[in-house]
C-alpha positions in Angstrom: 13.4 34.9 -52.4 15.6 38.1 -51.7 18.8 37.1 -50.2 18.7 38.8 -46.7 20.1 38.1 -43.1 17.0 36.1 -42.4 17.5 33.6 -44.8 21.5 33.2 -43.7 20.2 32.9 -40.2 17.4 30.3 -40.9 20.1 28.5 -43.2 22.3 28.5 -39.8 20.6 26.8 -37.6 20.8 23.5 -38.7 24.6 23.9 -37.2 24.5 22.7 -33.7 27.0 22.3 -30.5 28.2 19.2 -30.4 28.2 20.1 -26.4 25.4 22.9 -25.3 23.2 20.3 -27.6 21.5 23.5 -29.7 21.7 25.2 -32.8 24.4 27.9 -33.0 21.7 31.2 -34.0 19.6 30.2 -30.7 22.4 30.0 -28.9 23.4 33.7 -29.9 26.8 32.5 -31.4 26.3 34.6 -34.9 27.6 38.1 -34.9 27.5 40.8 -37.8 26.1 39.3 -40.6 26.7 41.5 -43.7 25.4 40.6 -47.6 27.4 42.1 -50.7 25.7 40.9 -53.6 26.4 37.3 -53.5 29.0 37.2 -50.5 28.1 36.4 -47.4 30.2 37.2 -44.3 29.5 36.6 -40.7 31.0 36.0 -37.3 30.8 32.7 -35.1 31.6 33.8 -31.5 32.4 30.6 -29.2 32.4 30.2 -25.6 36.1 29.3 -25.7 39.0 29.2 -27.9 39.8 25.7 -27.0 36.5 24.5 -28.7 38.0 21.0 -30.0 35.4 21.0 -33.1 35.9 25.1 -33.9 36.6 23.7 -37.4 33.9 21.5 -38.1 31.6 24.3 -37.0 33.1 27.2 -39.5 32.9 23.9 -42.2 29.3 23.3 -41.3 28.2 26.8 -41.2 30.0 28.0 -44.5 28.1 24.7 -46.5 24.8 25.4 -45.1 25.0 29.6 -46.0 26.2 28.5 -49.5 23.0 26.0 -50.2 21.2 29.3 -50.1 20.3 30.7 -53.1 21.7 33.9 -54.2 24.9 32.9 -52.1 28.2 32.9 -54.4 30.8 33.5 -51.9 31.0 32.7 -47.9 33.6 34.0 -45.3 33.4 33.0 -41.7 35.5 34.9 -39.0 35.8 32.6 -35.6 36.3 34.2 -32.2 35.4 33.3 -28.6 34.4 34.8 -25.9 34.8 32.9 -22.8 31.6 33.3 -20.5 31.7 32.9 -16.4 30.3 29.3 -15.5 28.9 30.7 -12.1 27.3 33.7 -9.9 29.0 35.1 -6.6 26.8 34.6 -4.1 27.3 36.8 -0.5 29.7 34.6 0.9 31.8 34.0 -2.0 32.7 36.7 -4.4 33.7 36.6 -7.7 37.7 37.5 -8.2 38.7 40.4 -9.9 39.8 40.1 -12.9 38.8 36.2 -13.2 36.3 34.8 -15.4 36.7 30.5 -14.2 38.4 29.4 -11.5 39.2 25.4 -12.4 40.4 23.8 -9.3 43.1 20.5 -9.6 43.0 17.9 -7.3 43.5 14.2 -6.3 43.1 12.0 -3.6 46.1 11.5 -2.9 49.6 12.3 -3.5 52.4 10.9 -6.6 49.7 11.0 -9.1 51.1 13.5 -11.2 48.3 16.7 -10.4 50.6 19.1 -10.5 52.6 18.3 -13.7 48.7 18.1 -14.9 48.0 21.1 -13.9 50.7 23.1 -15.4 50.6 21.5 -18.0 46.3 21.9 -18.7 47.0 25.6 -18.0 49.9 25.7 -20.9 47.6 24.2 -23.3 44.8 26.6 -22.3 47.1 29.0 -23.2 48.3 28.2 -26.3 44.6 27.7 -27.8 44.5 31.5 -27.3 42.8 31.3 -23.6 44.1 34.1 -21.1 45.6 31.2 -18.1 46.6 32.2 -14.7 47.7 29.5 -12.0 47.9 29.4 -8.1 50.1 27.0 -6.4 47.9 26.6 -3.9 49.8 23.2 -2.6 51.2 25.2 0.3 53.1 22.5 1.7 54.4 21.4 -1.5 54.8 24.5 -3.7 55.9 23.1 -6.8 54.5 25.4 -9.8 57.6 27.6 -9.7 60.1 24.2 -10.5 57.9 23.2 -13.2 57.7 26.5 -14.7 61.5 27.0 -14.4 60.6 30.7 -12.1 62.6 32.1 -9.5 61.3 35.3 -9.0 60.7 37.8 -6.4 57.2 39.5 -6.2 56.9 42.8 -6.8 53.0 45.0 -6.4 51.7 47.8 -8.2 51.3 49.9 -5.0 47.9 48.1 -4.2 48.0 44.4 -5.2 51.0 41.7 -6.1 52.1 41.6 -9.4 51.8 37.9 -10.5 55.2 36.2 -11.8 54.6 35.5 -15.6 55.6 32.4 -18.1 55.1 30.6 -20.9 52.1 33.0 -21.0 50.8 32.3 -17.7 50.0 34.6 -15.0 51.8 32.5 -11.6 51.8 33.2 -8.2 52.7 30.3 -5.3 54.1 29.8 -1.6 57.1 29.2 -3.5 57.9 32.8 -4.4 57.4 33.7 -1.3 59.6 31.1 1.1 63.3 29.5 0.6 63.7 26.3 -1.4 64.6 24.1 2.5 62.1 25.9 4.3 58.9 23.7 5.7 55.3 26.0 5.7 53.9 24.0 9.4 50.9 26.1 9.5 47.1 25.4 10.7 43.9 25.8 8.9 43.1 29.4 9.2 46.8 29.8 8.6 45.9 28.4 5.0 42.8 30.3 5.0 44.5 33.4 4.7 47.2 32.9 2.1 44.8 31.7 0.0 42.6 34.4 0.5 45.2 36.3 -0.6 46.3 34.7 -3.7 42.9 35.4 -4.8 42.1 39.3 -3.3 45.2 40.8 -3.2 47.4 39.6 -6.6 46.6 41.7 -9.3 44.9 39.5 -11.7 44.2 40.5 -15.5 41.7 39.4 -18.0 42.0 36.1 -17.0 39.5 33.6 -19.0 40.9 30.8 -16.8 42.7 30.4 -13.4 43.7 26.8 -12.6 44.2 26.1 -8.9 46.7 23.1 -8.0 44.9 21.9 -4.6 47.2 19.8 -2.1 46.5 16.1 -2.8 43.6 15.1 0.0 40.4 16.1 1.7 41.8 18.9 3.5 41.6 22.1 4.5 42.8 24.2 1.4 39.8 22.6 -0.5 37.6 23.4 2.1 38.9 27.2 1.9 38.4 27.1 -1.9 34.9 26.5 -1.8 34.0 29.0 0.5 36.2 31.7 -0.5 35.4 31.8 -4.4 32.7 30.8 -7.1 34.3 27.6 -9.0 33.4 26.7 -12.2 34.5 22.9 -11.1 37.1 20.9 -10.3 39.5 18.5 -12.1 40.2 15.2 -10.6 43.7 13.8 -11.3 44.0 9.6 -10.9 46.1 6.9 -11.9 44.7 3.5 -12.8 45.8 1.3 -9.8 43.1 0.5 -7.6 44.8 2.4 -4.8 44.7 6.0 -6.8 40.9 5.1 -7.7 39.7 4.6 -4.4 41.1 7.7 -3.2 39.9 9.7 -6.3 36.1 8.3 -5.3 36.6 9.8 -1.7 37.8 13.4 -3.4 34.9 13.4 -5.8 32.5 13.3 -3.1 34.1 15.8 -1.4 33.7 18.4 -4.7 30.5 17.5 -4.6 29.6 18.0 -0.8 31.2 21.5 -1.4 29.3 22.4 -4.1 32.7 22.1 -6.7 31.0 20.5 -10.0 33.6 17.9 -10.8 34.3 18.6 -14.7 36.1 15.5 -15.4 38.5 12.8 -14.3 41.9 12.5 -15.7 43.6 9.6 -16.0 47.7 10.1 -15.6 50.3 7.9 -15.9 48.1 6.0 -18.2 50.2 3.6 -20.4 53.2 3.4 -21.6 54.5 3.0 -25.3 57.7 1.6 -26.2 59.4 3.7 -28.1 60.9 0.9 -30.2 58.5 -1.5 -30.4 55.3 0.9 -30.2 54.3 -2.2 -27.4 51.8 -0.5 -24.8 51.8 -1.6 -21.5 49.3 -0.8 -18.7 51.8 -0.7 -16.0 49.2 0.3 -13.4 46.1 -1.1 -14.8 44.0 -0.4 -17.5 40.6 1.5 -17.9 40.0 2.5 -14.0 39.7 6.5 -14.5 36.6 5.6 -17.6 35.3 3.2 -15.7 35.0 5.1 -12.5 33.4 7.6 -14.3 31.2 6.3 -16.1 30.0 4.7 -12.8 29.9 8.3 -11.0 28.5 10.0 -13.7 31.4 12.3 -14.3 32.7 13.0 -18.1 36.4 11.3 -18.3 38.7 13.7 -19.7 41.4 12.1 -21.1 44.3 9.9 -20.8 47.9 11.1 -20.0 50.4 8.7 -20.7 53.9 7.8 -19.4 56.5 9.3 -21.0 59.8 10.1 -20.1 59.8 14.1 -21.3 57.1 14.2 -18.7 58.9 13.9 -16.4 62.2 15.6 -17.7 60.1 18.8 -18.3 59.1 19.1 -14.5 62.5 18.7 -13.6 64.2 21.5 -15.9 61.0 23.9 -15.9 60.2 23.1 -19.8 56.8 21.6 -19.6 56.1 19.1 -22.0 53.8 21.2 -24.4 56.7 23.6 -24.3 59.3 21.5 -25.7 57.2 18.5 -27.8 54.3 20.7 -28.6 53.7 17.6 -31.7 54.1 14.4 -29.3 51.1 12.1 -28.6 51.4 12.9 -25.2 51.4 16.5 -25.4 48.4 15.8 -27.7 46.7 14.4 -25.1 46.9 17.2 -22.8 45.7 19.6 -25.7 42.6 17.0 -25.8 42.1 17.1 -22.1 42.4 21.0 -22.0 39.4 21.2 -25.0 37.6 19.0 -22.8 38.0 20.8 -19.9 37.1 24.1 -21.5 33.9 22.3 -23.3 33.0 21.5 -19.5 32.7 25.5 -18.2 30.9 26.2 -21.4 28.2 23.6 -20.8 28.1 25.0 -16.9 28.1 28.7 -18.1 24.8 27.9 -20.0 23.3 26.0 -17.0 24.6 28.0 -14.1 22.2 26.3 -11.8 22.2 27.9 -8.2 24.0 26.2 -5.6 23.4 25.8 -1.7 26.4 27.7 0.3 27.6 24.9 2.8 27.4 26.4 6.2 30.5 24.6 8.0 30.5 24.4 12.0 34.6 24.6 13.4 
């Protein structure tokens, strides 16, 4: 049998997504297959850089080209190309310039979701993602500390020019107001600024914006949803029973919004000792799995305590910043793949969704 692109792509397709659940040829992944004799070249485009098993795939794909006959020599290029997980609809329309918008949230408040947030988005961005974030806690607009940013805006002559760092495109409340000063505003108050960080800031290429909701049920959630397609939401917990109970009640809430929960993250998880390597489950052990397993809603990952965590927040030097190698920073990385395998399985369903009509 001639050695031809047929054979390599009938060779491929015994390579499957360990998430979309199908081979990568049907799934159109395979780009510009060229044959030289005996060498065999070909792209593998993925639906995101973070893909945690990008390796295993080029591996798989290379040993299954080489078992053909004729084949002497394989090269595999991987790229990604990060698809939209969702359709604007006539009340909410897609943001310029935006390809995902992930929302953080929580049910309540001192559960880490913003230090999760940033620090998601960081590792988004060093997998080779293009990351923006809104610091869309207005009351509580802590991005810019966490970020170390003290910035004043500036616009292109037709839209806000977002504050950038650590490769992240930023804009918050924070830029805008003095460090004392309280934001006592009402809901359509809210409405609007948030309708602004997402129409008038002059957003570019982005693959991924992360939005740091307010902890709650309230009103800025409420605005998200019917403001802006979201690819899903990420719900930050701890695992005290208090946090849990709390994270059910914001669940439901992404769900009665028509917000696809992605994933629960559990923060605050353990602690190791440093000098012992003892862990300790200082608020409980297991409660972010096992409350999703029970809802049905993939668990994400564990974050756990560890001083630098903290430390980073505080002098603007997020964790995968300054320990890029720690266990903990690992676990964000792992969390971040997992969030980006999440879009990429709702970019291939992209089922329709009900606008909900909400009576003030």
């Amino acid at each position: 049998m001639a050695l031809d692109q047929h054979s390599v792509l009938e060779a491929l397709k015994v390579v499957t997504d360990p998430d979309l659940h199908r081979d990568i040829v049907s799934l159109g992944f395979v780009k510009n297959v060229k044959i030289s004799g005996g060498q065999v070249s070909f792209t593998i485009e993925l639906t995101t850089p973070a893909c945690p098993v990008k390796d295993q795939l080029r591996d798989q794909a290379r040993t299954a080209v080489l078992h053909v006959p004729g084949v002497s020599a394989v090269d595999v290029e991987m790229t990604a190309n990060v698809r939209s997980a969702v359709n604007a609809d006539g009340a909410r329309q897609s943001v310029p310039g935006v390809k995902n918008v992930i929302a953080v949230g929580a049910g309540k408040g001192g559960v880490g979701k913003t230090t999760v947030a940033v620090n998601l988005a960081i590792a988004l961005s060093k997998a080779g993602g293009k990351v923006g974030i809104i610091d869309a806690d207005i009351y509580g607009p802590n991005v810019p500390i966490m970020l170390g940013l003290k910035t004043e805006l500036t616009t292109d002559g037709k839209k806000i020019v977002p504050a950038e760092k650590y490769g992240l495109q930023v804009i918050s409340m924070g830029f805008l107001t003095k460090d004392d000063a309280p934001i006592i505003w009402r809901g359509p108050m809210l409405h609007g600024a948030l309708q602004q960080f997402f129409r008038e800031v002059a957003w570019t290429d982005l693959d991924y914006l992360v939005v740091d909701l307010p902890p709650g049920t309230g009103d800025i959630a409420l605005s998200l949803s019917q403001t802006v397609p979201v690819a899903g939401a990420i719900v930050v917990t701890t695992p005290q029973q208090v946090s849990l109970a709390d994270s059910r009640r914001a669940i439901a809430m992404y769900k009665k919004l028509n917000i696809p929960p992605l994933g629960i993250i559990e923060n605050m998880s353990h602690f190791e000792c440093p000098h012992c390597g003892h862990e300790a489950d200082i608020f409980g052990h297991g409660g972010g799995e096992q409350m999703a397993a029970e809802l049905g809603v993939p668990f994400i990952g564990r974050i756990p305590i560890y001083q630098p965590i903290r430390e980073g927040s505080d002098t603007g030097v997020p964790l995968l910043i300054s320990e890029p190698g720690s266990p903990a920073a690992k676990a964000f990385i792992f969390a971040a793949e997992r969030t980006a395998a999440q879009v990429s399985i709702a970019s291939y369903k992209k089922i329709p969704t009900i606008p909900l009509t909400v009576v003030r």
